[in-house]
N, C-alpha and C positions, 0 to 999 in steps of 0.2 A: 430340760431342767427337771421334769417331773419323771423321767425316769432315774435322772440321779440320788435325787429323793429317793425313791422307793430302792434304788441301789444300796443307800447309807441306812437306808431302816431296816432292812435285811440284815445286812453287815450287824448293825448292833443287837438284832435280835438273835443271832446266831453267839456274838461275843458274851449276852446276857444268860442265855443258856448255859456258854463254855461256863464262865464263873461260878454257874451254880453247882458245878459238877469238881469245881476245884477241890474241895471237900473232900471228894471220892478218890479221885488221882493223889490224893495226900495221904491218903488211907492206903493205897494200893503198894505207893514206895517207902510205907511203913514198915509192910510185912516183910519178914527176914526169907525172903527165899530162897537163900543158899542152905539154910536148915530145915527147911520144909519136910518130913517126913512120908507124907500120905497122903491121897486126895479125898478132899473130903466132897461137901455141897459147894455150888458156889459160893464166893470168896461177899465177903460185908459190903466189900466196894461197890460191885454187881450190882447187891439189890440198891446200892445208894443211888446208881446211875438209873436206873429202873424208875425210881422212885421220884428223882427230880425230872427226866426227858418227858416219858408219858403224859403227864399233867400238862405240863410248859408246851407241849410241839401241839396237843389238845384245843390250849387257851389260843395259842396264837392261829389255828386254823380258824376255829369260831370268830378271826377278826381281819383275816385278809383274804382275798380272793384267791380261787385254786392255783392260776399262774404263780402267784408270789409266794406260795406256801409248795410247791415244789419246787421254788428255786431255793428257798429257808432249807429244805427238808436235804437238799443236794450240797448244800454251802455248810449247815450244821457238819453233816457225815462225811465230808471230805474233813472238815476241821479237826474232828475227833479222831476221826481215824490216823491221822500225820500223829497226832498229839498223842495218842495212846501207843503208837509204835516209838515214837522216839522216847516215851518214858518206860518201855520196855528195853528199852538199849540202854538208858541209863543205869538202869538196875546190877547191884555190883556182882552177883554172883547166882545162880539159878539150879537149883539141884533139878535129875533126872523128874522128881515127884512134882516139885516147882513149876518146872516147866508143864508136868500134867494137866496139873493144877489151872496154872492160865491158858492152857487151851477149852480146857473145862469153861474158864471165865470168858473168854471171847465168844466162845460158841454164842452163850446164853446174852451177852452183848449183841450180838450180831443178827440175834432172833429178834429182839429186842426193835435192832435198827433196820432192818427190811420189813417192819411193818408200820413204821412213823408216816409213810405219805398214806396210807387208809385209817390211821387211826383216828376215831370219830371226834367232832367239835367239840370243845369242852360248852355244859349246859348248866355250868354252873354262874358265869358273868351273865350281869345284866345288861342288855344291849339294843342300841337305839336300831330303830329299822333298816338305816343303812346299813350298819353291823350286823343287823339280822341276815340282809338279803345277801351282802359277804360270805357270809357263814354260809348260806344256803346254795351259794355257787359254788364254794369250794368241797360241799359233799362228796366224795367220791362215786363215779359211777361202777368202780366195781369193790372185791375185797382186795386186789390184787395190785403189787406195789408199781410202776411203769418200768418199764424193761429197763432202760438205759440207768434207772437209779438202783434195781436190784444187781442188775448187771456192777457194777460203779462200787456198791458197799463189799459186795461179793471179791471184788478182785481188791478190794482194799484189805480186808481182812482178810483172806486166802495170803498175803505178802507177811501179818505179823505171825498166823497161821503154819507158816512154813519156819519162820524164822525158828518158833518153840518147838516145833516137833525135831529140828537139826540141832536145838539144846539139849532134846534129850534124847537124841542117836550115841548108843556107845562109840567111844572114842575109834576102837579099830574098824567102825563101820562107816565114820563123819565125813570122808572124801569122797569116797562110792555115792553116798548119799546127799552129800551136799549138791555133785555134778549132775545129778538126777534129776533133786527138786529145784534147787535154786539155778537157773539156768542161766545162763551169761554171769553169774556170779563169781567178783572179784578176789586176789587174796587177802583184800580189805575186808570185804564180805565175811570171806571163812575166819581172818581172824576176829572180827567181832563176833562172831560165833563163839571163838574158842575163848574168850573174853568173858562171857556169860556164863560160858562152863563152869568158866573159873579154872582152866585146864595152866600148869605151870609153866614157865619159862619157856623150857628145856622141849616139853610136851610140843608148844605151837611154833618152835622151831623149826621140828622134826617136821610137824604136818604142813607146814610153810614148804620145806623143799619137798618135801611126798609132792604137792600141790602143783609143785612146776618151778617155786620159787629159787632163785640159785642159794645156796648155803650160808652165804656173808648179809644178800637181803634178810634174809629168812632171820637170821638169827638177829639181825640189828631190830629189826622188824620186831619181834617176838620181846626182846631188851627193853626197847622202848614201852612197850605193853602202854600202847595208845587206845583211846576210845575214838570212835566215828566222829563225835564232839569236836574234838580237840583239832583232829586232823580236817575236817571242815572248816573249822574256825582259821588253820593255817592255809586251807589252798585260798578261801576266800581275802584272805592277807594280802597271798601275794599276787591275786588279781586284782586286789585295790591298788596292791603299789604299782604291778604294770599297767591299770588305767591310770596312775596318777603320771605314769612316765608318759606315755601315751598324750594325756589332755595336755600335761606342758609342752607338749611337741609342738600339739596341733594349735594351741594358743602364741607359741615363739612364732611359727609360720603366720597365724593372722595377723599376728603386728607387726613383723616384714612384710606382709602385703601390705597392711594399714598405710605401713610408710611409706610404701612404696609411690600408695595412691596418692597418699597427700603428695609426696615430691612431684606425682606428675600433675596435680591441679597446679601447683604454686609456679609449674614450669611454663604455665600456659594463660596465667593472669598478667 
C-alpha cells in the first residue's frame, strides 16, 4: 500500500510539472516554422521550460528522499521527451532553417535535462525536520547525473535529434541519409519525414518507390498525405475491433461451457 502511494505521488508530481510547461509546448507550436528564415538564439519556449523545470525538480528534491526523486527525475524526462517528439511530428511544415532552429532548442533542452537529478534542493520552503532530513538524504553525492538516466535522456533526444537533422537533409540526399541515421526505419518513418518537409505529392511518391516502395503503394501512400497520428489512431482501430471479435469468441465459448456445466449438474441431481 505504501508503495502505491508513493507510486500515485510521483505520477502527479510529474503531471504537475508537465502542466506547468503547457505554456511553453503552446508557444513552441505557435511559431510558423515552415517560414522560418535564420537561426537565431534559443527559441522563448526554451527558456520557458528552463524557467518552470529548474525551480519545480529543486522544490520537490528538498521534500523527498533520493530514491523517490530519481524515480520523479526518470518518469518527468521520459514524459517530456514522448511529448516533445510527438509535438514535433505535429508541426505542419519545417523549413531547412526551422529544423536548425529546433535542434539548436533541444540541444539547450537536453543540457537542461541531464542535469535535473544533481540539481541542488530548493532552500527557499520552509520545512519541518522530517522535511529537512529528506532534503539532506536526497543531496547528491556527486555532480554527476547516474548513468542509466543520462544514458535514457541521451537516447531520447538523439531520436527527435535525428528526426530534424533528416528535415533538413536536401531532398536528393534524404534516402542515402535517412538509411544511415535512422536505422530499421520504416516507409512510414520516411514519409513523415517528407511530411515535415512539407515536400509535394508527386515529390514523396518518387522517394516512396526510390525507397523500396512499389509505385501504386508509393503513390496511394504519398495521395493520402497521412500523418503518424492518424494512421496510429487507425492500426489502434482496428486492433480494438479484432480484440472485440476476439473477446466475443471467447465469451460465446464460456457460455457454452457455462451450459454445458449446468446440463451436467442438473444431469446428476
Amino acid at each position: 500500500a505504501f508503495h502505491d502511494v508513493t507510486a500515485r505521488s510521483i505520477r502527479v508530481l510529474v503531471s504537475g510539472l508537465e502542466h506547468r510547461l503547457d505554456g511553453a509546448m503552446k508557444l513552441m507550436t505557435s511559431i510558423n516554422w515552415g517560414s522560418l528564415a535564420e537561426v537565431g538564439e534559443e527559441s522563448a519556449y526554451v527558456r520557458m521550460i528552463n524557467r518552470e523545470t529548474e525551480p519545480f525538480v529543486a522544490a520537490v528534491r528538498a521534500l523527498i528522499p533520493s530514491s523517490y526523486f530519481r524515480s520523479f527525475c526518470d518518469k518527468f524526462a521520459s514524459a517530456f521527451i514522448n511529448k516533445y517528439y510527438d509535438t514535433v511530428m505535429k508541426l505542419k511544415r519545417i523549413t531547412e532553417a526551422g529544423a536548425q532552429q529546433l535542434l539548436l532548442d533541444v540541444y539547450n533542452i537536453k543540457t537542461v535535462f541531464l542535469r535535473l537529478p544533481v540539481v541542488e534542493a530548493s532552500k527557499s520552503n520552509v520545512r519541518s525536520p522530517s522535511s529537512a532530513a529528506a532534503s539532506s538524504a536526497a543531496k547528491p553525492a556527486s555532480n554527476i547525473a547516474p548513468a542509466m538516466y543520462t544514458k535514457m535522456v541521451t537516447k531520447g533526444f538523439k531520436k527527435i535529434e535525428t528526426l530534424l537533422k533528416l528535415v533538413s537533409t536536401p531532398n536528393s540526399m534524404l534516402i542515402d541519409v535517412f538509411k544511415v541515421q535512422w536505422v530499421g526505419g520504416s516507409a512510414l518513418d520516411l514519409q513523415n519525414v517528407m511530411l515535415l518537409k512539407g515536400m509535394k505529392r508527386t515529390e514523396q511518391a518518387a522517394m516512396l518507390e526510390k525507397f523500396g516502395v512499389d509505385p501504386v503503394t508509393a503513390l496511394k501512400g504519398a495521395t493520402a498525405a497521412v500523418t503518424s497520428e492518424i494512421i496510429v489512431k487507425e492500426r489502434v482501430q482496428a486492433i480494438r475491433e479484432r480484440s472485440g471479435d476476439v473477446a466475443a469468441k471467447v465469451n460465446s465459448d464460456l457460455n457454452q461451457m457455462r451450459q454445458k456445466v449446468d446440463d451436467f449438474r442438473r444431469a446428476f441431481r
